[in-house]
Each structure stands twice: as structure tokens, then as C-alpha cells.
DRENZALO-986784 format. One record per residue (C-alpha): residue number from 1; residue in three letters; chain; z, x, y. Coordinates in steps of 0.2 Angstrom, whole numbers, plus 5000, padded with zeros to 4 digits. Layout:
BEGIN
> NUM,Ala,A,Z,X,Y
...
This chain:
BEGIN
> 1,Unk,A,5227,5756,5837
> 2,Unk,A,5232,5752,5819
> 3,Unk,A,5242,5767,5811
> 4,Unk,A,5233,5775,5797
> 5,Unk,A,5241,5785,5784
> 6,Unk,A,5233,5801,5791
> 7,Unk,A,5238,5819,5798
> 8,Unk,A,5231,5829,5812
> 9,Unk,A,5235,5847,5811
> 10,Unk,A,5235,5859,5825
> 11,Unk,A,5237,5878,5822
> 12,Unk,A,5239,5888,5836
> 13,Unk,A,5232,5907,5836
> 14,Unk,A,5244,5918,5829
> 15,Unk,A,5242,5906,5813
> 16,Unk,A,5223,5911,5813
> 17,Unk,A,5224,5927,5819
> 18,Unk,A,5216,5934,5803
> 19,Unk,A,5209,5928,5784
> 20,Unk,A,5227,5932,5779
> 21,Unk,A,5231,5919,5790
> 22,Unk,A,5219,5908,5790
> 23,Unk,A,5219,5905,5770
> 24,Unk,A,5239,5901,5774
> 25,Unk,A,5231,5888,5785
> 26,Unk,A,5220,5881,5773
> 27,Unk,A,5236,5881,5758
> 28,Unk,A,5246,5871,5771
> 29,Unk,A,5232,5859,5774
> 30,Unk,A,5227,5856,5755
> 31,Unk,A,5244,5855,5750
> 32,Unk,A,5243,5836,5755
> 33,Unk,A,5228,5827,5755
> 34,Unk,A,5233,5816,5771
> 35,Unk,A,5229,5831,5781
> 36,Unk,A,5211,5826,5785
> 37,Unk,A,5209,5834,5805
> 38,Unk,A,5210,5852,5806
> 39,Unk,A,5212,5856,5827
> 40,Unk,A,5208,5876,5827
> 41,Unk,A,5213,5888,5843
> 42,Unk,A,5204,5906,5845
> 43,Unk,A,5211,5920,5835
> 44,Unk,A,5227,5927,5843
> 45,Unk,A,5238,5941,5840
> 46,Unk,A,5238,5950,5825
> 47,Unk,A,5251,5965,5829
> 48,Unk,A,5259,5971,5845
> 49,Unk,A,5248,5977,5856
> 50,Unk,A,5232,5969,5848
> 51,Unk,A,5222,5955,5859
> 52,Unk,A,5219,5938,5859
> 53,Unk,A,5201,5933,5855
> 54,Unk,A,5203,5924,5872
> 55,Unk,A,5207,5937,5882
> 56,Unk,A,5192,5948,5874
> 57,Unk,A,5180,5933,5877
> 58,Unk,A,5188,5932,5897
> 59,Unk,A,5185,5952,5899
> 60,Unk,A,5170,5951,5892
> 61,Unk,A,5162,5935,5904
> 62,Unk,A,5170,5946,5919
> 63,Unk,A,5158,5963,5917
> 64,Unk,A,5144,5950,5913
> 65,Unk,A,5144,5942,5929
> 66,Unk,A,5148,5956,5939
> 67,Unk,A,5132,5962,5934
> 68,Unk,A,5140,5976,5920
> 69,Unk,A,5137,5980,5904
> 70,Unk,A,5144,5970,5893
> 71,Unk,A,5137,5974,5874
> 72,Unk,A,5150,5984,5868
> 73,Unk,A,5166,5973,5873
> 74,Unk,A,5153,5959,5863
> 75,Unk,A,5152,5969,5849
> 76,Unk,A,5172,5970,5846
> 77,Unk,A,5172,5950,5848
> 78,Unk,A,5157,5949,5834
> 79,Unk,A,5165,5962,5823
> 80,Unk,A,5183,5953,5825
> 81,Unk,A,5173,5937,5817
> 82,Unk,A,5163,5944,5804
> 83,Unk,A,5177,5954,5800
> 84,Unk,A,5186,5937,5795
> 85,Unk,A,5171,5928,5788
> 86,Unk,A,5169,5945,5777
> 87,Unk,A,5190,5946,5773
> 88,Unk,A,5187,5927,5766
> 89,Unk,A,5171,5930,5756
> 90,Unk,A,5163,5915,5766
> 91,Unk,A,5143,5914,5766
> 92,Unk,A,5142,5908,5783
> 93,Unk,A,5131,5918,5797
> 94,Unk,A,5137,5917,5815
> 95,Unk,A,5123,5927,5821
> 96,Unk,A,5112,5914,5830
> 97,Unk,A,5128,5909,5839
> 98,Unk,A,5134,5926,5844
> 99,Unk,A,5115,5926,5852
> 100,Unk,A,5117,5911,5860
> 101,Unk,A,5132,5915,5867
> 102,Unk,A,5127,5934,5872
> 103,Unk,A,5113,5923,5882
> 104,Unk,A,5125,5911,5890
> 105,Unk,A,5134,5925,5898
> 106,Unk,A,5120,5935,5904
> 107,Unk,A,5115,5919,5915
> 108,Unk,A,5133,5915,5918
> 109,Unk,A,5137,5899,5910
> 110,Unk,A,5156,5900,5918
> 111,Unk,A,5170,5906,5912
> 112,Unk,A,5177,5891,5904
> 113,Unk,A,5161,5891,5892
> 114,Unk,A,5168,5909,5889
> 115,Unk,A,5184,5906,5886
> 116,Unk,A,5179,5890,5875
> 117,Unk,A,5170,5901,5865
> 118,Unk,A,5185,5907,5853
> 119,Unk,A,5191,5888,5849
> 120,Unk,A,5173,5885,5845
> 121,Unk,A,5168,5900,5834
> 122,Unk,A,5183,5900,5827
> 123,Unk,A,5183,5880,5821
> 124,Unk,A,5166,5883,5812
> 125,Unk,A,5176,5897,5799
> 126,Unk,A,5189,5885,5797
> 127,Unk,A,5176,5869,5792
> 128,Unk,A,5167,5881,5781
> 129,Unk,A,5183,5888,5772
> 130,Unk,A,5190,5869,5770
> 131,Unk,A,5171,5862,5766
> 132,Unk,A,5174,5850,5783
> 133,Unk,A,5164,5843,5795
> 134,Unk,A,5163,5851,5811
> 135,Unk,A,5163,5841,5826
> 136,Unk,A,5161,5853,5842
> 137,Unk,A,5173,5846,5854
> 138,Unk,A,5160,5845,5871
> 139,Unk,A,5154,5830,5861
> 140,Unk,A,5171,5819,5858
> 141,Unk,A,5181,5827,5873
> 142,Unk,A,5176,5819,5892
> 143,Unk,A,5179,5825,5908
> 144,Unk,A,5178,5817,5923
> 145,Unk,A,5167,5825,5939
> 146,Unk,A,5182,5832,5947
> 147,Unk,A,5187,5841,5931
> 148,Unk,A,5201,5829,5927
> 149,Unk,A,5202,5824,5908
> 150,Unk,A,5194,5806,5903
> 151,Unk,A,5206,5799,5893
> 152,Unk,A,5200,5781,5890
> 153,Unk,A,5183,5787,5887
> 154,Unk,A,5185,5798,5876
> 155,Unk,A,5197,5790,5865
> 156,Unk,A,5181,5778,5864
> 157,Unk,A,5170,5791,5860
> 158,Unk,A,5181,5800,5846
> 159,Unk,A,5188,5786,5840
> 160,Unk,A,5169,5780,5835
> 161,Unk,A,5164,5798,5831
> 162,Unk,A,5180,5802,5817
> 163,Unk,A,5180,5785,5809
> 164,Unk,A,5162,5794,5800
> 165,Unk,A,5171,5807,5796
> 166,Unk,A,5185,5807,5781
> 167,Unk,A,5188,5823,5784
> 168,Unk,A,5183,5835,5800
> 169,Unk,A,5186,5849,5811
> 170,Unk,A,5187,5850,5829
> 171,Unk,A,5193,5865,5841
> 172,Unk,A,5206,5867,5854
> 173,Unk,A,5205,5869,5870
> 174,Unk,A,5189,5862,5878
> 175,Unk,A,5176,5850,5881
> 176,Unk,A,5163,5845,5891
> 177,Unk,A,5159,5838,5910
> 178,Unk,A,5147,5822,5914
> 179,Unk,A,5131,5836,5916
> 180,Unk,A,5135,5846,5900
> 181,Unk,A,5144,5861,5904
> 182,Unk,A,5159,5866,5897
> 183,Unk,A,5177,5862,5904
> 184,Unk,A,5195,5869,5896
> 185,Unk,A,5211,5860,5898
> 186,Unk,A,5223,5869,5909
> 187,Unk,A,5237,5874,5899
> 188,Unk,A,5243,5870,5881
> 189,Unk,A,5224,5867,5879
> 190,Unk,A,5223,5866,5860
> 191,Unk,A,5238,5856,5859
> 192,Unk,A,5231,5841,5870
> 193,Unk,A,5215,5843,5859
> 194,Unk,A,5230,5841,5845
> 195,Unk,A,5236,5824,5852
> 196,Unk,A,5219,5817,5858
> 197,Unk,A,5213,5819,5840
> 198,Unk,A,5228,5810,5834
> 199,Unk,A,5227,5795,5845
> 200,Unk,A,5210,5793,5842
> 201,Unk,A,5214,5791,5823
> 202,Unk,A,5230,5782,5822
> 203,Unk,A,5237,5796,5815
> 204,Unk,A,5254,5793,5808
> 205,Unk,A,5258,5811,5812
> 206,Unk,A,5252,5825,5822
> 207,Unk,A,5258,5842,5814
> 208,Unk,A,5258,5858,5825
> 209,Unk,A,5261,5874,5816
> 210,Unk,A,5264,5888,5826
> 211,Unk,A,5276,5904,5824
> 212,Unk,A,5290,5898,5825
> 213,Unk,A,5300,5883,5815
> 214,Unk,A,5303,5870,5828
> 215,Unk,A,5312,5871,5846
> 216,Unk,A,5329,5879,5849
> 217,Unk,A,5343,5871,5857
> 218,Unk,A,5342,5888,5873
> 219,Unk,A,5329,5901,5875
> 220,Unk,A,5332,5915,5862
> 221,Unk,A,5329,5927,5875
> 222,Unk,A,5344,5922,5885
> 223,Unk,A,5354,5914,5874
> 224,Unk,A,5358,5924,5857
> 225,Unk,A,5353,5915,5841
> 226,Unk,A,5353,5897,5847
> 227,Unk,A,5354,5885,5833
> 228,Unk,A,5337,5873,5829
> 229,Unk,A,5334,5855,5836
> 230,Unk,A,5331,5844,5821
> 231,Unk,A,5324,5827,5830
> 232,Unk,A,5321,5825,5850
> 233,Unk,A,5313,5813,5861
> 234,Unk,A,5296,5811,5871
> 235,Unk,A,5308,5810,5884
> 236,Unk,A,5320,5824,5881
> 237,Unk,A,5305,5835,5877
> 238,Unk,A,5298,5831,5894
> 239,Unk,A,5314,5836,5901
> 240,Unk,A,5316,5853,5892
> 241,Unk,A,5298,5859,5895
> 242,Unk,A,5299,5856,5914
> 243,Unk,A,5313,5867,5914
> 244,Unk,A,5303,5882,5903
> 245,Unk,A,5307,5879,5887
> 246,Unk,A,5291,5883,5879
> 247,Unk,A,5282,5879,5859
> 248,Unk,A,5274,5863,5867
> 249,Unk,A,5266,5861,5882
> 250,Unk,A,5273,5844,5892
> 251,Unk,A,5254,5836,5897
> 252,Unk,A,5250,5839,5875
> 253,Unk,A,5263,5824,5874
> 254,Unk,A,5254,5811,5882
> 255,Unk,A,5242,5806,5872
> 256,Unk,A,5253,5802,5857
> 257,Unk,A,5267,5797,5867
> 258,Unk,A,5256,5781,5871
> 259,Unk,A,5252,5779,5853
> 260,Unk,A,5268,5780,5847
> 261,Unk,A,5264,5794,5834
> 262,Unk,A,5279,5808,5832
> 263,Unk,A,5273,5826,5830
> 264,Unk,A,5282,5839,5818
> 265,Unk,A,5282,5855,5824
> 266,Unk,A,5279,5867,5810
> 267,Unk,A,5280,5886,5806
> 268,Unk,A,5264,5893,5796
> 269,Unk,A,5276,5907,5791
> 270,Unk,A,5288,5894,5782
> 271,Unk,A,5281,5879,5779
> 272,Unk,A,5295,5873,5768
> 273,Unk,A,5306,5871,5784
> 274,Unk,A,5308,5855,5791
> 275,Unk,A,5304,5861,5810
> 276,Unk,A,5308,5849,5823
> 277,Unk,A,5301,5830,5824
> 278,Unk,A,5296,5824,5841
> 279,Unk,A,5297,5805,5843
> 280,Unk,A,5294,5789,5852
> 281,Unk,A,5314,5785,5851
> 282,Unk,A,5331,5790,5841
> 283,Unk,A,5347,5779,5842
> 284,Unk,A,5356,5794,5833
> 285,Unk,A,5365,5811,5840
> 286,Unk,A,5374,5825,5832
> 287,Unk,A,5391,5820,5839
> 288,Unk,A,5400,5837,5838
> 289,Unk,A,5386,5841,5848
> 290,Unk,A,5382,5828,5859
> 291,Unk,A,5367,5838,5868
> 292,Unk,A,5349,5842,5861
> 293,Unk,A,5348,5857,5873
> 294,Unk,A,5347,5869,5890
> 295,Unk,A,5333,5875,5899
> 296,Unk,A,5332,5884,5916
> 297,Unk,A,5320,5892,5926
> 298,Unk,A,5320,5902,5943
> 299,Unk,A,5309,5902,5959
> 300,Unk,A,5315,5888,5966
> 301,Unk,A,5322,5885,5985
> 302,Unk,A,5332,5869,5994
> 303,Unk,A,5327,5864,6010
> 304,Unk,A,5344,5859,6019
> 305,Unk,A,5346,5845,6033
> 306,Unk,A,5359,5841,6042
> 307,Unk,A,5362,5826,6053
> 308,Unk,A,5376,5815,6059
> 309,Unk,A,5374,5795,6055
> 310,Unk,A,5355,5801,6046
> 311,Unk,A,5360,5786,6034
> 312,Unk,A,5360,5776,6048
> 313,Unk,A,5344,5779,6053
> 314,Unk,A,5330,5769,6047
> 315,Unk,A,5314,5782,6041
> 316,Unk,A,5323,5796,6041
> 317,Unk,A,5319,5801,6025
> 318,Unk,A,5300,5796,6024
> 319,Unk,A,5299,5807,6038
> 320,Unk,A,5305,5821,6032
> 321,Unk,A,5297,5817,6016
> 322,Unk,A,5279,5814,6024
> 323,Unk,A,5282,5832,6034
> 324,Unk,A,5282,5839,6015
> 325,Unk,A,5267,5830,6008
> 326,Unk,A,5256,5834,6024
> 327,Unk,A,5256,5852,6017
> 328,Unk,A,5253,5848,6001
> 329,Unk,A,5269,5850,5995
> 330,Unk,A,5277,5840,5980
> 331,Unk,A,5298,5842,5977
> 332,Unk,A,5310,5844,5961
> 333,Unk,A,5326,5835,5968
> 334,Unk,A,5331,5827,5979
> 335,Unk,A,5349,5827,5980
> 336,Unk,A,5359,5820,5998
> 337,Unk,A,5374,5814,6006
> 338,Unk,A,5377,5802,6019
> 339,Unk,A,5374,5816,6034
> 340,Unk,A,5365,5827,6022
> 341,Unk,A,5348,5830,6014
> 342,Unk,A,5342,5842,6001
> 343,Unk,A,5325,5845,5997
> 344,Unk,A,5321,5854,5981
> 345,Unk,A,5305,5864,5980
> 346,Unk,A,5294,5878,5972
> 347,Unk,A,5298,5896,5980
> 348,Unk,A,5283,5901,5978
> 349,Unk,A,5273,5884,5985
> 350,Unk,A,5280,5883,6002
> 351,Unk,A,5281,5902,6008
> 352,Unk,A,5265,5901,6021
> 353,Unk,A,5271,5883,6026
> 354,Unk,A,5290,5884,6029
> 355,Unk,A,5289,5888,6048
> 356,Unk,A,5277,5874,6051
> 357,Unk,A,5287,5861,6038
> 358,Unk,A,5303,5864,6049
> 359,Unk,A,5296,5861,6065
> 360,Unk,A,5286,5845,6060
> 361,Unk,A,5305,5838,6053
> 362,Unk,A,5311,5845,6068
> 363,Unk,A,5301,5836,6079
> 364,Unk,A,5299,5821,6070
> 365,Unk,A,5317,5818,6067
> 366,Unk,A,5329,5830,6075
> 367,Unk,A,5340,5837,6065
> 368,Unk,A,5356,5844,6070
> 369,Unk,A,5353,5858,6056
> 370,Unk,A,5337,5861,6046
> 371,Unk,A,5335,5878,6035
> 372,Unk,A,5327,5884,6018
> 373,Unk,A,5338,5893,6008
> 374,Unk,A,5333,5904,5992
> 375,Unk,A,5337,5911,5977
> 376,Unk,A,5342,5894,5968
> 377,Unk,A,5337,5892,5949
> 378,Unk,A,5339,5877,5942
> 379,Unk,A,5345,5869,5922
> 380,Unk,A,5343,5856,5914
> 381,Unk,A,5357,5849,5901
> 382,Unk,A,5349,5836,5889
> 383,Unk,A,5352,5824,5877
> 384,Unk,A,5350,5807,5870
> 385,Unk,A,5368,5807,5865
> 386,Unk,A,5376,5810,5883
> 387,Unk,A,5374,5791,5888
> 388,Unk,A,5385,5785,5874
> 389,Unk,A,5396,5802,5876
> 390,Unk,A,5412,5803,5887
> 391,Unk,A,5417,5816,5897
> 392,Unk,A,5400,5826,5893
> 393,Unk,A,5398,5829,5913
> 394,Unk,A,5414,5836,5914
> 395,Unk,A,5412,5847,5897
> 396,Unk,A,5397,5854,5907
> 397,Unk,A,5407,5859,5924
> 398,Unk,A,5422,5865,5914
> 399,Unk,A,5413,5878,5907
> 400,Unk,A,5401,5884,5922
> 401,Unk,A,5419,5886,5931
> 402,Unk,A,5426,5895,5918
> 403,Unk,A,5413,5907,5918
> 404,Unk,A,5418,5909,5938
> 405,Unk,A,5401,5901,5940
> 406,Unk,A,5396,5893,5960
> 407,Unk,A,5386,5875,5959
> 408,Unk,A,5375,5871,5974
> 409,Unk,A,5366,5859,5966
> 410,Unk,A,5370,5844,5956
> 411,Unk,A,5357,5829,5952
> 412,Unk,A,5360,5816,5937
> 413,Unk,A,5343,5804,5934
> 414,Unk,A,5348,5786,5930
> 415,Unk,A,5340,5789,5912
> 416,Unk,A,5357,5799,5910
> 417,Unk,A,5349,5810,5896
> 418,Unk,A,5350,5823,5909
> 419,Unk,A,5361,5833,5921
> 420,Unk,A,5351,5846,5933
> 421,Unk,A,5361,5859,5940
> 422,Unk,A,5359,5872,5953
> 423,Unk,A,5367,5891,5951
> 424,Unk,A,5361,5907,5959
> 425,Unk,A,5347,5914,5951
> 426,Unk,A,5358,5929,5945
> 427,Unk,A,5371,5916,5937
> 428,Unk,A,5357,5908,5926
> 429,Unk,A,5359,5916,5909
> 430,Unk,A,5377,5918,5912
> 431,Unk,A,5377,5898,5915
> 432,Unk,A,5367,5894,5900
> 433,Unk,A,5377,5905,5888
> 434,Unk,A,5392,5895,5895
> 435,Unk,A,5385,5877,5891
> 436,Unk,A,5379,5882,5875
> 437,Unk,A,5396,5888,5870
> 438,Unk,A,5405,5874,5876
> 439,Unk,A,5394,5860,5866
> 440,Unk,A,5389,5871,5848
> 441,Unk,A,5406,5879,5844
């Protein structure tokens, strides 16, 4: 699809948590009139300790299908509405829909149709406040029978739908199955909504404003005032958000990643800052540098195998690898040697199967050794600028062994933007506060 010189703006719920919020949304929108889709979440926080719209809406679905009563939790979600409708001075009634949705719940729509609820409620104030069309998203976004997003056919359909609409507004977070009913996305919900609207415009950029400005180079709660990442990659994203870094959710890139269209993280705080451009590709790199970031995570587990000459025998691997997938299991890495194999996997996933994993590998390829061990967490060391870098590897293993940090893990994908590397789970923070000394001085 043809570019056009149009924005798609998402804004996440803490920035529409309240009016106060929501007219900061609408000054960021109007201040440039390329901003012609608006994709709304529910309202989120608005102090410690406060809920999320969401959450409210989930609470609220639960008593009603177990049959409790469920009027006065409904009460606080209509108050917290017509509390922002009345903050704004807008003449816009919600009561038939509050009816509506009071009725769904008392012959239990599902609690997608619930949770959906927010998006929806709260993307008919925003069109109102902006005087936009108001496109409800079970219309434009498909779902396939087995719940799996339709991405083709709904491109079609929104693409069709959008080019009527100069300007328009259409929630996060759901849409709709083949019969009608209601299905969310998974995770990240609004911001795929975000990026579906995008490509289906030719948007020339998708802005996501949030609560913070852009990604940081670590995660501020391990690593003490990490500095910003001005421009990353679809790719380095990818990396970094498999490993937990948070702000965008790795399946919202998809979409535009196949158009080609970069998005701008934003803070609706500070919309002067520059926040963080995600894009397609980017020959340059901070040379002092030379990395865009670290990410790690815990819960994960490597199954070890040992076996003399296995390099020499034909199958080997698919067998062990076939023993995995029969129990449903997918791995992270799979790092090996010539009489050795290591199988990366989820903790968590392969508790109830491990006894009957080691005795199919067992049987099917007799090992001389075969074990899970635990306790591993893994991190990722990215950056566009390592292939073109000497000595980055090194850099990296200086400084966990100067921090008297064991490696049991090491695995480099032939992309070489990334190096994955394996601590103890109690070593983590203290191996990520050693990397990111080592590489921003």
C-alpha cells in the first residue's frame, strides 16, 4: 500500500485515565492535523492504588456469571465514565449503552465482551471530545473461528471502511469472531489495534504515547537510571521484548513491520521529547556505545545431554527434538557441542512432563547422560552496531568475569545483533548492571 502522509495515534490508559488526561490527549492530537486516527485503551490508573477500568469491568463480569449481584460494582464503572463526560463538559449520554451492557452481562456475553467494554466506552468520549467518527472495532477487526487474528481480511475490511473516513476513532484491544461475539487480542491488545490501523492507512507513522518517553537502554528497576534508546530496529525490538523489556508488546510489531511504517514511542506527559523511533532498518550506531540494549528474564531451565560421537549419529537431534514437541513443548536455545546438547526451555512449561521427556530421549536415543537442570535466567545483549564492532563479545565477557560472574550458557544468532547469555538466576541484575557499565561509561 501507498504511504500517505497520515498519523495513527495510540494512547495507552494511564494517558486517559481521566478528563485531565484525556484533553492532554486531545492537545497532542490537534497540535498537528496529520493525526487523523485516534486508537483509544480503557481508562487505567489514576493514583496508586486506584483500578483499571478493565479490571473493574473483569470483577464486575465474574459476580454476574456466578450468578451475584453485580449492581453496585456497575455503578462504580458508570460513575467513573460519567464522572469524565461531566469533568469535560461533553453532551454525550452513555446511558443506553451502560443498559446494554448491564443486559449482556446478565446473560453472559463472555468475558472478552467484558473486558472489551472499556476500549469501547471509552473511544466514543474520545470521538466526541475530538468531533470524530467512531468506528467500533468488532466491525474492521476479524478473527478467525479458532480465535486466531485475521490479518489479510481485515486489512481489506478497514482498509475499505477508513479510506470514508478523514478522520476517525477506533478502540483497542478487541474485535469480533465470524458469528458476532466479541474476541480481545491476547496481550498488548490496544497496541496491535495501533498497528493494524496503521497498515491499513498507509500511515507514514504510528505514534504510541504512553507514560514514559521511549525505551531505555536496561530495565530501571535493575539497572539504576539507564540512559534512553533514540532509534532501534524491528528486529532489535523483537529481541529486547522477548527478553522482558516492556513499553511495546512484540506481536503490536507485526503489522507495521510488513508495511514498513516506523512507530514513535511518545510520552503524553512530555510531548516535546523525542521518545524512541522504531524502524524498518538503520545503517547508523552510537559508537561509543555500540549496543542499543540489555534484557533478561528468569524461569528458564536447560535440558543437558550427553553422548559420546552423538555428531556422528544421524537423527539424533530430531529425535530428541521430536520427544520435546510431542508434549507440546517449544525451546529458547539451542546451544551444543560435538558430544553435547543443550536444550533451552520455559521452567515453568515442562514441570509435569520432564520425567516422561527424559525417558522418551532416553529411549529413543540413549544417552549416556540426560538431566534438566534449574535456575538459569537468561540476557540478551543487542545491537545493530555489534556486527560492524570488534571486540564487542569480548567487552561483554570481560565484564561479566570481572563482576566474578559464572556463564553456563552462551548462544550468538547469525544475525549477529545479539549475544544470549546464560547466568544464575541470582547473578542476573548483578550481570546486567556489569554490561551496562562496560558499554555506557
Amino acid at each position: 500500500m501507498e504511504t500517505r502522509n497520515v498519523k495513527v495515534v495510540k494512547f495507552g490508559g494511564s494517558s486517559l485515565a481521566d478528563a485531565k488526561q484525556l484533553l492532554k490527549a486531545k492537545a497532542i492530537i490537534e497540535a498537528e492535523s496529520e493525526r487523523c486516527y485516534v486508537v483509544p485503551s480503557a481508562p487505567g490508573k489514576r493514583f496508586e492504588g486506584d483500578i483499571k477500568v478493565t479490571d473493574m469491568l473483569y470483577e464486575c463480569y465474574r459476580l454476574a456469571s456466578e450468578g451475584e449481584d453485580f449492581s453496585r460494582e456497575f455503578d462504580l464503572i458508570t460513575e467513573r465514565y460519567n464522572g469524565i463526560i461531566g469533568d469535560l463538559g461533553l453532551d454525550l449520554d452513555l446511558s443506553p449503552d451502560f443498559e446494554k451492557i448491564k443486559g449482556a452481562f446478565l446473560y453472559h456475553a463472555g468475558s472478552d465482551y467484558a473486558a472489551s467494554r472499556g476500549e469501547y466506552l471509552n473511544g466514543k468520549i474520545m470521538a466526541k471530545l475530538l468531533d470524530y467518527d467512531f468506528i467500533d472495532a468488532a466491525k474492521v477487526i476479524k478473527f478467525y473461528d479458532n480465535g486466531t487474528f485475521d490479518a489479510e481480511k481485515t486489512n481489506i475490511i478497514l482498509s475499505d471502511r477508513l479510506s470514508r473516513h478523514e478522520r476517525a476513532v477506533v478502540p483497542g484491544f478487541y474485535g469480533s469472531m465470524p458469528n458476532g461475539t466479541i474476541k480481545t487480542f491476547a496481550r498488548g491488545g490496544s497496541d496491535v489495534t495501533g498497528s493494524i490501523v496503521a497498515r491499513a492507512v498507509g500511515a507514514s507513522l504510528y505514534e504510541n504515547w504512553t507514560d514514559v518517553s521511549g525505551f531505555l537502554m536496561a530495565d530501571p528497576r535493575l539497572v539504576k537510571d539507564p540512559c534512553s534508546i533514540d532509534t532501534i530496529t524491528y528486529q532489535e525490538l523483537r529481541e529486547l521484548s522477548y527478553m522482558g523489556a516492556g513499553v511495546l508488546h512484540e506481536d503490536s510489531i507485526f503489522p507495521v513491520r510488513f508495511a514498513g511504517i516506523p512507530i514513535n514511542i511518545k510520552n503524553t506527559n512530555d510531548p516535546s521529547a523525542p521518545g524512541t523511533m522504531i524502524v524498518p532498518k538503520a545503517e547508523s550506531f552510537d559508537s561509543e556505545r555500540v549496543i542499543t540494549g540489555i534484557a533478561g528474564k528468569k524461569g528458564f531451565s536447560s535440558l543437558r545431554i550427553e553422548k559420546d560421537k552423538m555428531n556422528a549419529e544421524i537423527g539424533f537431534g530430531r529425535k530428541v527434538l521430536e520427544a520435546i514437541e510431542e508434549e507440546g513443548i517449544t525451546f529458547e536455545h539451542l546451544p551444543s557441542g560435538i558430544d553435547t546438547m543443550s536444550i533451552v526451555v520455559s521452567s515453568d512449561l515442562t514441570k509435569k512432563q520432564r520425567k516422561k521427556i527424559i525417558n522418551n530421549i532416553s529411549a529413543a536415543c540413549e544417552p549416556d547422560y540426560i538431566a534438566f537442570e534449574d535456575g538459569l535466567a537468561l540476557l540478551a545483549v543487542v545491537g545493530r552496531g555489534m556486527v560492524s564492532a570488534k571486540g564487542t563479545a569480548a567487552r561483554v565477557f570481560k565484564a561479566i568475569a570481572e563482576a566474578d560472574i559464572n556463564i553456563r550458557m552462551i548462544d550468538q544468532g547469525s544475525s549477529e545483533i545479539s549475544i544470549i547469555i546464560g547466568v544464575d538466576e541470582k547473578d542476573l541484575t548483578k550481570a546486567l548492571n556489569a554490561i551496562y557499565k562496560e558499554f555506557v561509561k
